[in-house]
C-alpha positions as CSV (number, residue, x, y, z in Angstrom):
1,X,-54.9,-118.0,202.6
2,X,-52.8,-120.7,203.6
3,X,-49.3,-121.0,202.4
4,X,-48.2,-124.8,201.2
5,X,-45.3,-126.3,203.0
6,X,-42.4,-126.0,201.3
7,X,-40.9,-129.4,200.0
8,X,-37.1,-130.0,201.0
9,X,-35.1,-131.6,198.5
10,X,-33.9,-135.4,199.5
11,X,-30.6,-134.1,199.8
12,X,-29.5,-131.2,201.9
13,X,-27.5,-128.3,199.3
14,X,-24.1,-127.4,201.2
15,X,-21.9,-124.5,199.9
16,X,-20.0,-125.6,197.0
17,X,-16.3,-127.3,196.8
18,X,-15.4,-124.1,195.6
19,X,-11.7,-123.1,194.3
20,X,-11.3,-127.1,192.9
21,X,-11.0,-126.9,189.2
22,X,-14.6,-128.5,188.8
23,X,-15.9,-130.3,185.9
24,X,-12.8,-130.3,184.1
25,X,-11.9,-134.3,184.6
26,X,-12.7,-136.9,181.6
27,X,-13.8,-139.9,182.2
28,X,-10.6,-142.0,181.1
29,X,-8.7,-139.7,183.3
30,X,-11.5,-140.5,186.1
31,X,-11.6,-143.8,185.5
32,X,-7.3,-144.1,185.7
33,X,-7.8,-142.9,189.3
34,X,-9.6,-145.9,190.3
35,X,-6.8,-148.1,188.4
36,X,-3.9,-146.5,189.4
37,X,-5.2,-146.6,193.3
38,X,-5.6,-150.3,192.9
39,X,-2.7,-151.1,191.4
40,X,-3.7,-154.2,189.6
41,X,-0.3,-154.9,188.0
42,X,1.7,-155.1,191.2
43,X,-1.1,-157.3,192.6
44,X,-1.4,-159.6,189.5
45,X,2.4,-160.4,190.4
46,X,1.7,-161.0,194.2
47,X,-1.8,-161.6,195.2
48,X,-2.1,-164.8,193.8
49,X,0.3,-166.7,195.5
50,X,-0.9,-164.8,199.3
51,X,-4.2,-166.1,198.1
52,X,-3.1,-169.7,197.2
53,X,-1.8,-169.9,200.7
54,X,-5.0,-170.1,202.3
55,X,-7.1,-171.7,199.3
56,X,-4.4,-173.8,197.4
57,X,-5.9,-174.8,193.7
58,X,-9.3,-173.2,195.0
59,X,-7.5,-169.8,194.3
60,X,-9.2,-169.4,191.0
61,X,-12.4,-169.6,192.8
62,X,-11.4,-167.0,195.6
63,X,-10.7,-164.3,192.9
64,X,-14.3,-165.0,191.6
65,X,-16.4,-164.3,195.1
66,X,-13.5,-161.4,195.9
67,X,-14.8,-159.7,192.1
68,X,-17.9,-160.3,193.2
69,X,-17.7,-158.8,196.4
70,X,-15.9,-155.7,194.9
71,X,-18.9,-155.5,192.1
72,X,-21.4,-155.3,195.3
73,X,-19.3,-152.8,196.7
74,X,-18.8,-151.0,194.0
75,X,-23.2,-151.0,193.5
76,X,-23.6,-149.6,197.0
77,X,-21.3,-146.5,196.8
78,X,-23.0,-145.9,193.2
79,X,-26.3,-145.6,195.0
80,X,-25.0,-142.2,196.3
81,X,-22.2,-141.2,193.5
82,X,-25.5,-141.6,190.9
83,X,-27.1,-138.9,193.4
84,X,-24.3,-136.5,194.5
85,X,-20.9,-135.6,194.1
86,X,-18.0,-135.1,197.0
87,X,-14.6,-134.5,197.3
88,X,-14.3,-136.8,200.6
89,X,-15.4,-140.0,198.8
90,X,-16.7,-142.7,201.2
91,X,-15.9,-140.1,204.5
92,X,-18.8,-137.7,202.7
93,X,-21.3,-140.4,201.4
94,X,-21.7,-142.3,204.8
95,X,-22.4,-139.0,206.3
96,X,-25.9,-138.9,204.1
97,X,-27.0,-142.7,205.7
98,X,-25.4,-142.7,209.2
99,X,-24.4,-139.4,210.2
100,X,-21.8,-137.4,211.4
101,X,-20.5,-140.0,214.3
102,X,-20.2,-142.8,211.5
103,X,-19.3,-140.6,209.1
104,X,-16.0,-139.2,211.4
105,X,-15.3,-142.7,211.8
106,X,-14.9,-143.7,208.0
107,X,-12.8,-140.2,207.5
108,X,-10.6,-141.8,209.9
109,X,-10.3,-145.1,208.5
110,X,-10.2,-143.6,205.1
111,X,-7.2,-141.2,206.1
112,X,-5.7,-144.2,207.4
113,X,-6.3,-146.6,204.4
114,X,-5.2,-143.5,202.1
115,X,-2.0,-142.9,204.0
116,X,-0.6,-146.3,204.2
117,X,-1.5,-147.1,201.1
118,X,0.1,-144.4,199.8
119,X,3.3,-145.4,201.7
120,X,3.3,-148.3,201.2
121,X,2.9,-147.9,197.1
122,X,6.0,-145.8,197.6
123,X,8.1,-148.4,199.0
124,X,7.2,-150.5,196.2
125,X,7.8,-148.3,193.9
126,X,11.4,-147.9,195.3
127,X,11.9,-151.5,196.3
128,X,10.8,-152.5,192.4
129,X,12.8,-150.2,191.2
130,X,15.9,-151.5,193.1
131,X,15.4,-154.7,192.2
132,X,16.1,-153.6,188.1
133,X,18.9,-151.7,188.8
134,X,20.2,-154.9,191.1
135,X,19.5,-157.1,187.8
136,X,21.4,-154.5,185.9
137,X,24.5,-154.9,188.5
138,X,23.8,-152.1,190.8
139,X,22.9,-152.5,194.3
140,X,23.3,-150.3,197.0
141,X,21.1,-152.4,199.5
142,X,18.3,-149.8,201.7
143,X,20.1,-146.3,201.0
144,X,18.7,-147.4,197.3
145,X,15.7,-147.5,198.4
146,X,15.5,-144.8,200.6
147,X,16.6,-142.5,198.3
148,X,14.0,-143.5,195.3
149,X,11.6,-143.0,197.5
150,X,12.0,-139.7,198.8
151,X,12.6,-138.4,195.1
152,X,9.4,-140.3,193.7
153,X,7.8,-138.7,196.8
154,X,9.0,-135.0,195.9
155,X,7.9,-135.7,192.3
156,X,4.5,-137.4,193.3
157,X,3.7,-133.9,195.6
158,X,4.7,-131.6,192.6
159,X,2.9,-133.4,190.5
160,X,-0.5,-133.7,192.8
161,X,0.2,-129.7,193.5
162,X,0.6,-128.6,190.3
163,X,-3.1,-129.5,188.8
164,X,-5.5,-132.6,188.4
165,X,-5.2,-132.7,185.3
166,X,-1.4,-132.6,185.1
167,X,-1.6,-135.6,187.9
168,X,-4.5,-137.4,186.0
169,X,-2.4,-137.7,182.6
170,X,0.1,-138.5,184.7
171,X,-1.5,-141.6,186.4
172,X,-3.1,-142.9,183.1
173,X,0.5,-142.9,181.0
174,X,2.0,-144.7,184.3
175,X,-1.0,-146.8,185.0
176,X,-1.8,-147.9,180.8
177,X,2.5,-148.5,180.7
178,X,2.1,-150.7,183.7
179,X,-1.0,-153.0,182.7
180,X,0.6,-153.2,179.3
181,X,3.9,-154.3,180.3
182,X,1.9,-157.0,182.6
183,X,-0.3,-157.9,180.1
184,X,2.7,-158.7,177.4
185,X,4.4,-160.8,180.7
186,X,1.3,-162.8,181.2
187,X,0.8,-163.1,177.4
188,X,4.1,-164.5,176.5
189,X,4.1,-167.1,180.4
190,X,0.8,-168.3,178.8
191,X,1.6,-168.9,175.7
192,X,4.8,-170.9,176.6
193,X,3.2,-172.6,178.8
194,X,-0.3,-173.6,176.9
195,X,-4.0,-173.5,177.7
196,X,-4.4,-176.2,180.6
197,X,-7.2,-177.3,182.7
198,X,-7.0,-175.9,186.4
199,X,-8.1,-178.3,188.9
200,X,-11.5,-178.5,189.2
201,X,-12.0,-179.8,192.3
202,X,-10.1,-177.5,195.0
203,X,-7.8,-179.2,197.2
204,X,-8.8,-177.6,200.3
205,X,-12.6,-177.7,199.5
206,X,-14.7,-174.8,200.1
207,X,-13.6,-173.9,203.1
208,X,-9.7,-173.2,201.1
209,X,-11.9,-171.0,198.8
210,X,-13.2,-168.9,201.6
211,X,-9.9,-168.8,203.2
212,X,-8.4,-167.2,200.0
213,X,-11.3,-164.7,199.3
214,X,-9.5,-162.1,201.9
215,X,-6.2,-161.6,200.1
216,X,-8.1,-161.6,196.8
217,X,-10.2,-158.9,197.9
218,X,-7.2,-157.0,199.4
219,X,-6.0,-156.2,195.7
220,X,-9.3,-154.5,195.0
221,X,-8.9,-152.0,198.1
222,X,-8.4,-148.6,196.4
223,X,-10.5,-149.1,193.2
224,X,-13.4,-146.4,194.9
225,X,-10.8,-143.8,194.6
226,X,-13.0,-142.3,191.6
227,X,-15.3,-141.0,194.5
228,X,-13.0,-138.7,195.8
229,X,-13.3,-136.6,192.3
230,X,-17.3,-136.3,192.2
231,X,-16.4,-132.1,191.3
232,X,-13.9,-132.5,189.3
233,X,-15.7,-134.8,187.1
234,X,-17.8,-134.1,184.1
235,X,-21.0,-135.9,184.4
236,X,-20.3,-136.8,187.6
237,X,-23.2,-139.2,188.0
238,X,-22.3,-141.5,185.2
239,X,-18.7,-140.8,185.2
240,X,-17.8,-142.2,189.1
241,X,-20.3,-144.7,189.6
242,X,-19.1,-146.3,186.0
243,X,-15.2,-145.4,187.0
244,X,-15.9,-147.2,190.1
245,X,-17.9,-150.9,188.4
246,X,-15.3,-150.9,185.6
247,X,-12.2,-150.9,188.4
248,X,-13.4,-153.6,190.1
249,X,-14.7,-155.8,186.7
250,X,-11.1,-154.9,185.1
251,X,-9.2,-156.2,188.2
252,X,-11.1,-159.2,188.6
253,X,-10.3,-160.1,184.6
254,X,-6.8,-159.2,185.3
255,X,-6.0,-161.1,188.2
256,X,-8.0,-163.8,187.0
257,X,-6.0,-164.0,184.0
258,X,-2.8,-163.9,186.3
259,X,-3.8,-166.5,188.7
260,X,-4.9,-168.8,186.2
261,X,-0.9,-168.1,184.2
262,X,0.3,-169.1,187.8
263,X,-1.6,-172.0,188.6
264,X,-1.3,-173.3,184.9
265,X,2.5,-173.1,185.2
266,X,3.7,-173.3,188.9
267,X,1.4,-176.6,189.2
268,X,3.9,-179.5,189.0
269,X,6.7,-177.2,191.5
270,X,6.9,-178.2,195.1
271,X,4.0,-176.2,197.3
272,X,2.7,-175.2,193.7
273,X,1.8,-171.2,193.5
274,X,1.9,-171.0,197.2
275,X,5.4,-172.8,197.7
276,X,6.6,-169.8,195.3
277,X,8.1,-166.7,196.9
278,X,8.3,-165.0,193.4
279,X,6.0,-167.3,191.4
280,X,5.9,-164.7,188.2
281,X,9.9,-164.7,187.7
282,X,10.3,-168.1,189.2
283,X,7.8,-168.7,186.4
284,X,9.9,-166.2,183.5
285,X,12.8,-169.0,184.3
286,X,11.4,-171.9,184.3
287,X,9.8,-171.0,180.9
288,X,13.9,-169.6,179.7
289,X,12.5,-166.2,179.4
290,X,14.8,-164.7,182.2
291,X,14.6,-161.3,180.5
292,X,10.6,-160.9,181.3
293,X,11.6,-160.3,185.2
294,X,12.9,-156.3,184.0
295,X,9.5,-155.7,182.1
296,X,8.1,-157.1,185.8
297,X,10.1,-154.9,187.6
298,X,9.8,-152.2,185.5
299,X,5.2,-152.8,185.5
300,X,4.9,-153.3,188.9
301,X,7.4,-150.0,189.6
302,X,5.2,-147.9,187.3
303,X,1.9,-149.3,188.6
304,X,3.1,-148.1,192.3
305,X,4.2,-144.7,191.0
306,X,0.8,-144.5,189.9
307,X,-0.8,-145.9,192.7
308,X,0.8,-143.2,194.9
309,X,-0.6,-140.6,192.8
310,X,-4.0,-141.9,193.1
311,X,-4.3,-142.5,196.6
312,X,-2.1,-138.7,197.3
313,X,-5.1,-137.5,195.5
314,X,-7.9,-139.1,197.0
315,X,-6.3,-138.7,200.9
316,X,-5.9,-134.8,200.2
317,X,-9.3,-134.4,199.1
318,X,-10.9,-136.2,201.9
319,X,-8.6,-133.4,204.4
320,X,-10.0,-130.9,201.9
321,X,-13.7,-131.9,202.9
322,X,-12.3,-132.0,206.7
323,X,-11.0,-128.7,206.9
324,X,-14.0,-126.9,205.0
325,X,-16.5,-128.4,207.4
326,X,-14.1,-127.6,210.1
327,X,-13.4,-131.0,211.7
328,X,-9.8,-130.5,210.7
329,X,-8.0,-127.6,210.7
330,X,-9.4,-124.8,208.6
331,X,-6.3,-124.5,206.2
332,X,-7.1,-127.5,205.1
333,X,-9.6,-126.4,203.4
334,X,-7.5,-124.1,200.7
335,X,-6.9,-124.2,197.4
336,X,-4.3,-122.4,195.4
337,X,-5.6,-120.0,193.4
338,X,-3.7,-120.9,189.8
339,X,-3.7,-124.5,190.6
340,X,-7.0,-125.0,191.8
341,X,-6.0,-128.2,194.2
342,X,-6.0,-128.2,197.7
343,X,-2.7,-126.8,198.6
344,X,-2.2,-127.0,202.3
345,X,-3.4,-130.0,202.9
346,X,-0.8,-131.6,199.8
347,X,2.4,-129.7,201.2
348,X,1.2,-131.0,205.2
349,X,0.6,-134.4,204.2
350,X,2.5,-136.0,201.0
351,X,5.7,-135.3,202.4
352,X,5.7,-136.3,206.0
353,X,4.2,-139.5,203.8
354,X,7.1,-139.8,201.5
355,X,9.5,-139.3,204.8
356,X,8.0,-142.0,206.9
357,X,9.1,-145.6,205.3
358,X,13.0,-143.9,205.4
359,X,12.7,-143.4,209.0
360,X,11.1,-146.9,209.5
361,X,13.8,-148.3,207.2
362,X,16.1,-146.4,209.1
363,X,15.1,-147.4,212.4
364,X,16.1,-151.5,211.6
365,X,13.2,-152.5,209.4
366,X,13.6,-154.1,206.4
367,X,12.1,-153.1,203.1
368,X,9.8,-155.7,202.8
369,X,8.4,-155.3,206.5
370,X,8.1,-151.5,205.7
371,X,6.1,-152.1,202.7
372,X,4.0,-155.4,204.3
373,X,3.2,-153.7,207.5
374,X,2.1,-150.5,205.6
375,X,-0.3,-152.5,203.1
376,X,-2.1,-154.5,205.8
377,X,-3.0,-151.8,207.9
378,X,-4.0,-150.2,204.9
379,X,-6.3,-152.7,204.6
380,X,-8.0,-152.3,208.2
381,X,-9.0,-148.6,207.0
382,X,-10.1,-149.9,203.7
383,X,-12.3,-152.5,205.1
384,X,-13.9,-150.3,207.5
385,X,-14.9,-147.4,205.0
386,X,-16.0,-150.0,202.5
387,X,-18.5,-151.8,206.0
388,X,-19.8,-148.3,206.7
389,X,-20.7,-147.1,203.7
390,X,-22.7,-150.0,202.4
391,X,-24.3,-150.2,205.8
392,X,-24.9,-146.4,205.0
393,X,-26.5,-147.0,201.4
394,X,-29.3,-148.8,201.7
395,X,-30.4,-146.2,205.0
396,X,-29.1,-143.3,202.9
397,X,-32.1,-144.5,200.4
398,X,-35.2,-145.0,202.5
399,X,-34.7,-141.7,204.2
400,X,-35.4,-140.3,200.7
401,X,-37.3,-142.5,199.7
402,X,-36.3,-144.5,197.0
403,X,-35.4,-148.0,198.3
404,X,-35.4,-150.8,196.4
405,X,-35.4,-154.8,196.8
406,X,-32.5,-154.8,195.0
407,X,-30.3,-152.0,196.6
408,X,-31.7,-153.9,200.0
409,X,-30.4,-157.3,199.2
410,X,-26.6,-155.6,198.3
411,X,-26.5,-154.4,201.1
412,X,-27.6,-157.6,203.1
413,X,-24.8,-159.2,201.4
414,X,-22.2,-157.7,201.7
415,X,-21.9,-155.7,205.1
416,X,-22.2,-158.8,207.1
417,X,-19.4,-160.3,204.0
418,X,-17.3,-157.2,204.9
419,X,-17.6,-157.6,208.7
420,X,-16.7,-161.6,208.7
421,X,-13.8,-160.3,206.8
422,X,-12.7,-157.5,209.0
423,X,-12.8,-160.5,211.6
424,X,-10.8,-163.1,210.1
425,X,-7.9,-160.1,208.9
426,X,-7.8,-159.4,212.8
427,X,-8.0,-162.9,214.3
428,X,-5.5,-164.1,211.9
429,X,-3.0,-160.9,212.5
430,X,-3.4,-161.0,216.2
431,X,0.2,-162.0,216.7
432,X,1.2,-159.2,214.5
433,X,1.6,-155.4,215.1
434,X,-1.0,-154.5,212.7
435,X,-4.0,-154.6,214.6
436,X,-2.6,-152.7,217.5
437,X,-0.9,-150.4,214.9
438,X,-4.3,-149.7,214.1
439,X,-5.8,-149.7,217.0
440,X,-3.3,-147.1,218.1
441,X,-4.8,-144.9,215.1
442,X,-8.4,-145.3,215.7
443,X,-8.3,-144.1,219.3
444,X,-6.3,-141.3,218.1
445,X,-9.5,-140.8,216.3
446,X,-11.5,-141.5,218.9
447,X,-10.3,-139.0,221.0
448,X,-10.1,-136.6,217.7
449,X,-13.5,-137.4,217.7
450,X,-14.4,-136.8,221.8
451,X,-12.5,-133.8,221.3
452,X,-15.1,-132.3,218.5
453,X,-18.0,-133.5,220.2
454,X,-17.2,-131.2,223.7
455,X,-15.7,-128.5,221.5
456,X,-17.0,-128.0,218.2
457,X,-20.6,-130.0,217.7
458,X,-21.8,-127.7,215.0
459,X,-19.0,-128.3,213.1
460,X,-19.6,-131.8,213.9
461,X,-22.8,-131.4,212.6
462,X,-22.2,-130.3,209.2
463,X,-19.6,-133.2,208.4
464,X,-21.3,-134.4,204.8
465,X,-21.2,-131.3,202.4
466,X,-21.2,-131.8,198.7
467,X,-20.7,-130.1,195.6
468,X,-23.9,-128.6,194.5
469,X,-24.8,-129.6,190.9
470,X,-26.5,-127.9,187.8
471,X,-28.9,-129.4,186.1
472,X,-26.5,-130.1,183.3
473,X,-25.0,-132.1,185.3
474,X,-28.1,-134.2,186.6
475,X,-29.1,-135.2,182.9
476,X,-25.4,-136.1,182.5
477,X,-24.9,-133.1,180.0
478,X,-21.7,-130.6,180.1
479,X,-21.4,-128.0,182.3
């Protein structure tokens, strides 16, 4: 008698993410995650006058095809968060389309998009923070600074350490303070300014609007940090994927709402938004509500403390998947025992992170080149995750079968959207350091990379593990 084949499952069962404190996440607390790493309320203060600079009256427009853009996203990495949940967010889900090689290569971007970021949110924090204690009389130029952000730093590890739960609450008080504080700062501007026609026909034409569409989707980057929490989530496969939509359809409303406040009011100034170094208070003054800049100061602070705790998480997670599948260093890999996040990998990392804008501050730079040069090389490794895995999803679906017209159209639109903008960001930085800053970083990882391939290719091999699931958890249930 012959014996039937046996029928492999369309995705390949790893050992568990063991020792995380799994299914234990709701999905507000999942959904703040995605906020928080976005930081929409420091963005709807600065994004969009960058944007204006490029698409002038257009800008409205801009944030429209940027939402857009981030909604596509957003579809592609659901058409593996709706099939399987990770700790190493895009790093892990680009491993099931593209394999290992492409795979390594968004970890790497990822670390660096996650590191920066994080950085670069703690600068901002400390910078913001500065700037209220400057309005209150107190200024103690870059020591100031320095200081708040090694003690937000300390506070931002203990806090990440201590649970994900503790750091969750955490981020959604900071995060739900923050986009209040904005939202009664862009409430009162609007009112005292009036509803008002924007200009209708953009003063730079369509190519402006296109120019402006890469800053407007550089405030999105961070808002797939829900992926990074696949097991800690309960019902994972509706809570991430629906984390990750509503990110990226809340930012678009918010900045939306912001640009159209700025536009509205900043219209008749000299240069308009763009001419505006601080269109939002220049805008609190001109309007005699002087008192609005502290409740700025004080959002966009909270909205960075936040953001630091999001991206902390997510970065540590994706070392977490590195060191279990043994591409990083196995200690990695820990968790603490009471605690049930990955240890090692938080007391390694978040620190040297916390240390590294005081040494560039130290070294001659200025607070605002610290915090500039950190976001935009941020925003290479965020670019190049977010190309990789939507090149990945619509592979990752006809090896098991189930692609669709749809899910191929997605991803027809927006790699080669993705790739013309990882373009333009480099062409137009080319005088810059922060294409050779990363550049310097991804042939780190290159030879990281060349390194694993001679030495360890069965470890190599295995990069893509996931959490297994129950089948609670496939019919969206409770564990």
């Amino acid at each position: 008698m012959s014996v039937p084949p046996r029928v492999l499952p369309p995705l390949r069962r790893e050992s568990p993410m063991s020792g995380l404190d799994r299914r234990n996440l709701g999905p507000l607390q999942v959904f703040a995650q995605s906020i928080s790493a976005a930081a929409p309320s420091a963005a709807m203060a600065a994004a969009p006058a960058v944007a204006a600079a490029g698409a002038g009256t257009g800008v409205l427009w801009s944030f429209v095809v940027a939402t857009m853009l981030a909604l596509l996203i957003g579809l592609g990495i659901a058409q593996f968060t709706r099939r399987m949940a990770a700790a190493g967010s895009l790093y892990s889900l680009t491993a099931k389309g593209l394999g290992p090689a492409a795979a390594f290569a968004c970890g790497c971007a990822l670390l660096i998009g996650y590191g920066l970021l994080t950085m670069a949110a703690l600068t901002g924090s400390g910078v913001y923070l500065q700037d209220l204690l400057r309005r209150a009389g107190l200024d103690l130029g870059w020591g100031l600074v320095a200081v708040l952000v090694l003690v937000l730093g300390g506070l931002a590890t203990a806090c990440v350490l201590r649970g994900v739960r503790l750091s969750a609450t955490v981020v959604l008080v900071a995060e739900a303070v923050s986009i209040s504080l904005m939202l009664v700062v862009f409430g009162l501007l609007l009112a005292r300014v009036g509803p008002g026609l924007a200009p209708t026909a953009p003063d730079r034409g369509v190519g402006g609007i296109a120019a402006g569409v890469l800053p407007a989707l550089g405030a999105f980057i961070g808002f797939e940090a829900a992926a990074s929490y696949g097991v800690e989530a309960r019902r994972p496969f509706r809570t991430v994927p629906r984390a990750v939509q509503g990110t990226a359809a809340l930012c678009g409303v918010l900045y939306l709402v912001a640009a159209y406040t700025q536009v509205i009011g900043l219209g008749a100034l000299p240069g308009g938004l763009a001419g505006q170094a601080e269109p939002v208070s220049t805008l609190a003054a001109l309007q005699q509500l002087p008192w609005l800049s502290y409740l700025l100061d004080l959002g966009i602070a909270a909205s960075f403390l936040a953001c630091t705790l999001a991206t902390g998480s997510a970065l540590v997670r994706v070392l977490l998947s590195m060191g279990r599948e043994g591409v990083a260093p196995a200690a990695l890999g820990r968790t603490h025992p009471r605690y049930r996040t990955p240890h090692v990998a938080i007391l390694a990392v978040l620190p040297p992170v916390a240390v590294a804008p005081v040494v560039l501050m130290a070294a001659g730079m200025s607070t605002t080149s610290v915090f500039v040069t950190l976001l935009n090389v941020a925003v290479f490794g965020y670019l190049v995750a977010y190309l990789l895995v939507c090149v990945a999803a619509p592979v990752f679906l006809y090896r098991i079968g189930e692609l669709t017209r749809g899910a191929l159209v997605v991803g027809a639109i927006t790699a080669p959207a993705l790739l013309a903008a990882l373009v333009v960001f480099t062409v137009d930085n080319l005088g810059g350091p922060y294409p050779a800053v990363f550049g310097l970083c991804a042939l780190a990882g290159l030879a990281w990379f060349a390194w694993l391939r001679r030495r360890r290719p069965r470890d190599l091999a295995r990069i893509g593990i996931y959490d297994e699931t129950s089948e609670a958890d496939l019919l969206g249930g409770e564990r």
